[in-house]
MMTF fields as JSON, N, C-alpha, C and O atoms, coordinates in Angstrom:
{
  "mmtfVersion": "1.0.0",
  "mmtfProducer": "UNKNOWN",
  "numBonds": 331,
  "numAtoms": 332,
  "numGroups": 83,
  "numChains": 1,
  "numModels": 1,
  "chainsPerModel": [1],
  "groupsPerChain": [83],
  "chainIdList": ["A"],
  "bondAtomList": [4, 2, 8, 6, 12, 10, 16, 14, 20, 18, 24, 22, 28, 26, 32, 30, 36, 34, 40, 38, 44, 42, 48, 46, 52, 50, 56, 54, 60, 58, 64, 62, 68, 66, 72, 70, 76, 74, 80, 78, 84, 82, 88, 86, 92, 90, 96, 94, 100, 98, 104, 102, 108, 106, 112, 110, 116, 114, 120, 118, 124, 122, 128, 126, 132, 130, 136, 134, 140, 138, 144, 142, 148, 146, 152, 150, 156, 154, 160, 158, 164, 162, 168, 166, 172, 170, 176, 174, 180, 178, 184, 182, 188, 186, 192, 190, 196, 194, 200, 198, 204, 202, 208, 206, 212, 210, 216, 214, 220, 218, 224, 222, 228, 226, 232, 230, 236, 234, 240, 238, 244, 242, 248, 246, 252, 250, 256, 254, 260, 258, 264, 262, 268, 266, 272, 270, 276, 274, 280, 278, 284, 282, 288, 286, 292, 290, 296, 294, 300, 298, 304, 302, 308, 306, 312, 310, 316, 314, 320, 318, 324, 322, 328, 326],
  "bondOrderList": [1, 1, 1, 1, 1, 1, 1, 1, 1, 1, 1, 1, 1, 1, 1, 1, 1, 1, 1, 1, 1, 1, 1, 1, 1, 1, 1, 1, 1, 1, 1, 1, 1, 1, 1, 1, 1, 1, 1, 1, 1, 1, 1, 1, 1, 1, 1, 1, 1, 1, 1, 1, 1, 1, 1, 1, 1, 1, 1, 1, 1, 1, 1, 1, 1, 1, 1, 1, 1, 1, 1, 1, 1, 1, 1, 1, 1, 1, 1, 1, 1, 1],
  "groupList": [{"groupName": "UNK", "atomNameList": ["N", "CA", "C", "O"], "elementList": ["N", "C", "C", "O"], "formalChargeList": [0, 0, 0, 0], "bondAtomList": [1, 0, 2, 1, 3, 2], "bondOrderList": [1, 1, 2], "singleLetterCode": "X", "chemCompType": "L-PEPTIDE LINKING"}],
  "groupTypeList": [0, 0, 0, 0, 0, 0, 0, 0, 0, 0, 0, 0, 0, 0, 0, 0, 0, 0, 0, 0, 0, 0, 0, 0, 0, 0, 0, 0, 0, 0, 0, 0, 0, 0, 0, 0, 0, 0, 0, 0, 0, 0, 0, 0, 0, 0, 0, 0, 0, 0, 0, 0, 0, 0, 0, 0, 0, 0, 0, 0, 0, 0, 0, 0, 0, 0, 0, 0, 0, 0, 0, 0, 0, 0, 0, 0, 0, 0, 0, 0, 0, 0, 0],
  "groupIdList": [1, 2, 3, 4, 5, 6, 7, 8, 9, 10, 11, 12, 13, 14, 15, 16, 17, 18, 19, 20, 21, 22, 23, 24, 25, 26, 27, 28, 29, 30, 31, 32, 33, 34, 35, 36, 37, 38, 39, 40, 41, 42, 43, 44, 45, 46, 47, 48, 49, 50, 51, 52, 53, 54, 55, 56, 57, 58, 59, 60, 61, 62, 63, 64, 65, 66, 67, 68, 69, 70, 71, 72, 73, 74, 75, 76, 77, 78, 79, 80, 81, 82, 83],
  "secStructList": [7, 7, 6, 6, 1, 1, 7, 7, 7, 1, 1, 2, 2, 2, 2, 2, 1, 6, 6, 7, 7, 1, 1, 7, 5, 2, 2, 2, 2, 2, 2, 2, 6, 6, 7, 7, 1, 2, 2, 2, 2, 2, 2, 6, 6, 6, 6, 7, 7, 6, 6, 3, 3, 3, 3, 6, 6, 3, 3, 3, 3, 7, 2, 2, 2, 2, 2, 6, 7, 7, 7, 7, 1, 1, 1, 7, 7, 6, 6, 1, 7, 7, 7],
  "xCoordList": [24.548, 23.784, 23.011, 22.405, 23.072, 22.693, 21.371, 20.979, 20.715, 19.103, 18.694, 17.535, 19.627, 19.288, 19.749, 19.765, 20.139, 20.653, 19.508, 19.688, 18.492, 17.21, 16.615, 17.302, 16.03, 15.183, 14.142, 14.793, 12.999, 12.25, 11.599, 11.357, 11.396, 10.306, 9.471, 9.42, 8.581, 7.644, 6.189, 5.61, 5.796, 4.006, 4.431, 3.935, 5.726, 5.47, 5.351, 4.792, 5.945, 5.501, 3.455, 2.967, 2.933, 1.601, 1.013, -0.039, 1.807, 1.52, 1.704, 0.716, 3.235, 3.724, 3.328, 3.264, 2.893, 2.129, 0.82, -0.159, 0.822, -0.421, -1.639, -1.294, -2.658, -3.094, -3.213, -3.558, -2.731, -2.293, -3.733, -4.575, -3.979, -5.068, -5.885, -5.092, -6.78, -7.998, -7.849, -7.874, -7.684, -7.553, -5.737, -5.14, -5.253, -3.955, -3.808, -4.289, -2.766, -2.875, -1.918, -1.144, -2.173, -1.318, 0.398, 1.113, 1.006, 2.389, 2.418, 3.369, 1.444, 1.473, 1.672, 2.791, 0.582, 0.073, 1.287, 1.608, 2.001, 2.96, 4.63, 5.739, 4.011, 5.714, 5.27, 6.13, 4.246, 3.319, 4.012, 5.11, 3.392, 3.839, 5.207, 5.651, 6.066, 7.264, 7.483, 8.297, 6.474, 6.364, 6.675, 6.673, 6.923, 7.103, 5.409, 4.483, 5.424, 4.174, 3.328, 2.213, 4.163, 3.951, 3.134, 2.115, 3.67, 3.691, 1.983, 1.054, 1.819, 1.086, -0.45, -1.597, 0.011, -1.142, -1.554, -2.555, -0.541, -1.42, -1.906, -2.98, -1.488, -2.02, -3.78, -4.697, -3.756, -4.83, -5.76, -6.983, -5.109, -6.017, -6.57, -7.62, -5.533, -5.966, -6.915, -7.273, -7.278, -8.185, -7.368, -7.962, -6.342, -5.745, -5.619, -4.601, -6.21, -5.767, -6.946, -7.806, -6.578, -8.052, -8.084, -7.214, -10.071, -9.771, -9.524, -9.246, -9.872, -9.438, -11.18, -12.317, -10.923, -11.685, -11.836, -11.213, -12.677, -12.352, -13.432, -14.579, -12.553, -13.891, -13.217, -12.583, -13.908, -13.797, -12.538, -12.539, -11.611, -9.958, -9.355, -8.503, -9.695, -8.407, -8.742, -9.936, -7.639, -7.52, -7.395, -6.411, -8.161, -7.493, -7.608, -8.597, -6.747, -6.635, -6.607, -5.518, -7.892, -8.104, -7.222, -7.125, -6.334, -5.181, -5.171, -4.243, -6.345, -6.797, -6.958, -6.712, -7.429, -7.719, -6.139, -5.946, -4.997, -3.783, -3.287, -2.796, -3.52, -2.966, -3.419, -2.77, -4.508, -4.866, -4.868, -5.509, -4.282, -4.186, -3.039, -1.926, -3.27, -2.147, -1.497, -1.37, -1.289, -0.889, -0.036, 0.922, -0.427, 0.051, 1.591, 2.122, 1.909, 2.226, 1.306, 1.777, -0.338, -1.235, -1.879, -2.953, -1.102, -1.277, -0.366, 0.831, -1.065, 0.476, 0.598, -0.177, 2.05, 2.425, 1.816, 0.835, 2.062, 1.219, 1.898, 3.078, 0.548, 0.758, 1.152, 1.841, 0.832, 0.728, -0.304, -0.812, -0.651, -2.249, -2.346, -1.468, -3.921, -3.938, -3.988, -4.622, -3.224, -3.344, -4.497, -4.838],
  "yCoordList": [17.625, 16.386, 16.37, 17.346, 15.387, 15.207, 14.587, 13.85, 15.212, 14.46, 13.241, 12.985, 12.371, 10.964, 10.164, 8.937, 11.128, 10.414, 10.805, 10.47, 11.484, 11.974, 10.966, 10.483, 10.15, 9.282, 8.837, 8.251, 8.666, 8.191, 6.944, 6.676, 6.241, 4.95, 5.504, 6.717, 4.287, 5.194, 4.902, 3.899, 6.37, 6.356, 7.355, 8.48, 6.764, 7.909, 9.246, 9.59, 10.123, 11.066, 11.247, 12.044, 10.629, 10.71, 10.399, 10.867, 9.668, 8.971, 10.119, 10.477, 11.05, 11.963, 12.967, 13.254, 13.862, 15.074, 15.361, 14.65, 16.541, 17.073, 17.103, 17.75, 16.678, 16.925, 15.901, 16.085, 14.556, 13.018, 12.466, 12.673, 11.738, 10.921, 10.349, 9.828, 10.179, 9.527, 7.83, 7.093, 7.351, 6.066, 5.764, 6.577, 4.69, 4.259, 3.225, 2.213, 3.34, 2.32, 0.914, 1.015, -0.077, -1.146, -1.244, -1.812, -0.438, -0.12, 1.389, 1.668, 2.018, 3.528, 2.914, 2.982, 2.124, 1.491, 0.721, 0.924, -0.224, -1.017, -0.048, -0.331, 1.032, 2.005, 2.534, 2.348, 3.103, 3.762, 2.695, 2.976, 1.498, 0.504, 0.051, -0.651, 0.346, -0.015, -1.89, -2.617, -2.254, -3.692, -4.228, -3.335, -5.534, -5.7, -5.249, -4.581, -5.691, -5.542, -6.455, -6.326, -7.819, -9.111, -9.419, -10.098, -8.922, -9.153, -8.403, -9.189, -7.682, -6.217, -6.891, -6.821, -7.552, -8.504, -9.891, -10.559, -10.142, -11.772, -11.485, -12.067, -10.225, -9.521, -9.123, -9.404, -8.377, -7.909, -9.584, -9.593, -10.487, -11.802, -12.526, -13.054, -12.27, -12.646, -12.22, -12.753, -11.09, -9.799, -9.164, -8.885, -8.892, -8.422, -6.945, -6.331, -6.554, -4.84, -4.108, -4.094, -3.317, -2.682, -1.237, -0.527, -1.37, -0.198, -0.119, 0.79, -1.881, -2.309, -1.849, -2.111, -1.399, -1.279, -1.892, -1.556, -2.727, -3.471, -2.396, -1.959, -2.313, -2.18, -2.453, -1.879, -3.896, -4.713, -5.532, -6.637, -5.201, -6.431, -5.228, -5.53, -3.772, -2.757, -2.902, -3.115, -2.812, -2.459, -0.991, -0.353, -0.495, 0.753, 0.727, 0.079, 1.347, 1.259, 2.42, 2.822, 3.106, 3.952, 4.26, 3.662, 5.618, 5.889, 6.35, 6.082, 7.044, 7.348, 5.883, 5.791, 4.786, 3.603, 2.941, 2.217, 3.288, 2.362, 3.333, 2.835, 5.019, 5.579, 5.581, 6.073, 5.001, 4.927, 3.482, 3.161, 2.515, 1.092, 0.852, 0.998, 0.334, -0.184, -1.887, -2.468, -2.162, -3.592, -3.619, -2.852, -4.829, -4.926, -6.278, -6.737, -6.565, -8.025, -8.659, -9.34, -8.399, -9.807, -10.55, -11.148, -10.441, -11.536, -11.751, -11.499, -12.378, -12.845, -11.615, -10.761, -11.991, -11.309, -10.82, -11.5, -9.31, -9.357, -10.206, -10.559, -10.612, -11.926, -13.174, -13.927, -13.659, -15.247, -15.099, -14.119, -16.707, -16.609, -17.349, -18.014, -17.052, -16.59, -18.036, -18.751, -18.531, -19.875, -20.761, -21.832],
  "zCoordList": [-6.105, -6.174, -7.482, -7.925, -7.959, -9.583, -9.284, -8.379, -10.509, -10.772, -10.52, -10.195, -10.652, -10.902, -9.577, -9.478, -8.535, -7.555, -6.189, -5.018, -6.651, -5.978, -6.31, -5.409, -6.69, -7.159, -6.432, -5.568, -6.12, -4.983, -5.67, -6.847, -4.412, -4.998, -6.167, -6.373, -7.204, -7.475, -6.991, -6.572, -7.257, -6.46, -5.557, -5.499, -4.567, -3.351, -2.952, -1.911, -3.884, -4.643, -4.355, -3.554, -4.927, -5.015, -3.261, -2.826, -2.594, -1.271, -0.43, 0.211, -0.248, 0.664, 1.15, 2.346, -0.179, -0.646, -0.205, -0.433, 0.508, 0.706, -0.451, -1.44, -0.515, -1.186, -2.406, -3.573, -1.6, -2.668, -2.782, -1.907, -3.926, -4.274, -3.329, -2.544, -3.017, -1.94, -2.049, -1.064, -3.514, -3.688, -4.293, -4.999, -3.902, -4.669, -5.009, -4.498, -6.401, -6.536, -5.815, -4.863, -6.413, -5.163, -5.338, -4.512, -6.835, -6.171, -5.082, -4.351, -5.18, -4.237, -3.15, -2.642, -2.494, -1.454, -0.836, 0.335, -1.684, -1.425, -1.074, -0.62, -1.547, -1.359, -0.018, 0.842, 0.388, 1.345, 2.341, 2.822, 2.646, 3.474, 3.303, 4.212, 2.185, 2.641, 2.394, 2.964, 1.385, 1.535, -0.08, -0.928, -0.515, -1.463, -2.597, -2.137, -3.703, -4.413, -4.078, -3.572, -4.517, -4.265, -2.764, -2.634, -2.006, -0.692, -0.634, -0.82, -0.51, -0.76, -1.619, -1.177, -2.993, -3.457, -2.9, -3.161, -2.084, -1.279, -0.525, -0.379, 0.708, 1.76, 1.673, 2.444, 0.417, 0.204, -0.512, -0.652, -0.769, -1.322, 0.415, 0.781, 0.983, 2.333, 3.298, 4.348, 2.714, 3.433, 4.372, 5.413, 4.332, 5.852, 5.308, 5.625, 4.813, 4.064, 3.753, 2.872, 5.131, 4.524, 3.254, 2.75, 3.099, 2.637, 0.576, -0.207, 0.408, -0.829, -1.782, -1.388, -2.579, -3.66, -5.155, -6.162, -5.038, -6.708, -7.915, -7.818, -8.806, -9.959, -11.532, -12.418, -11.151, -11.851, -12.01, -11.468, -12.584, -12.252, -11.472, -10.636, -11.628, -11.336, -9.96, -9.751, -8.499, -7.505, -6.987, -7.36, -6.29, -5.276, -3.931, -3.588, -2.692, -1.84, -0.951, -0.542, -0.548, 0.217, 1.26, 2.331, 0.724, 1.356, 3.097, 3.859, 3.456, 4.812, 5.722, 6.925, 4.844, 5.544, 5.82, 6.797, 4.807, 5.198, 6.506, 7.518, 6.301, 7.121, 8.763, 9.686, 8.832, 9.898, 10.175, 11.176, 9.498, 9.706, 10.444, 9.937, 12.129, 12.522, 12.924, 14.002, 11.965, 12.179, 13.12, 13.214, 14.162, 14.966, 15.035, 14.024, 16.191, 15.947, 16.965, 17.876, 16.801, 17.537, 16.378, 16.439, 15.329, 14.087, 13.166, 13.299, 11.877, 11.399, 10.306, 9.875, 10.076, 9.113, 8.174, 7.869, 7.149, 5.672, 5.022, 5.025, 4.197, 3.368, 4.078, 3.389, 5.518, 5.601, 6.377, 6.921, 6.34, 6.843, 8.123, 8.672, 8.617, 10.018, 10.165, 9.389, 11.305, 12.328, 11.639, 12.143]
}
């Protein structure tokens, strides 16, 4: 099996690993969840994501808060908005 056929998302690497960053950033976050980026930035415009940290334009996303985040289906989707 050749190098290039290992390839992982990227970020997840930083997400998997013991010992991964406390904060991520929103492609980590978005590989973490398995969700588009896009998807991942309206979500978090919507408030439905916890755990978001601004300082100043940069985003991070407190990785303990997604890991213990369980979205359910008793709402809507990430990224559409509530009723």
């Amino acid at each position: 099996m050749s190098h290039s056929t290992c390839r992982k998302a990227p970020g997840l690497a930083a997400v998997a690993l013991p010992g991964a960053p406390d904060f991520l950033t929103v492609e980590e976050a978005a590989a973490l969840l398995r969700v588009n980026r896009k998807t991942l930035y309206e979500s978090i415009r919507l408030g439905q994501v916890p755990g978001i940290v601004r300082l100043g334009r940069v985003l991070r996303i407190r990785r303990s808060a997604l890991v213990n985040w369980m979205p359910g289906n008793s709402g809507p989707a990430l990224g559409e908005k509530k009723p």
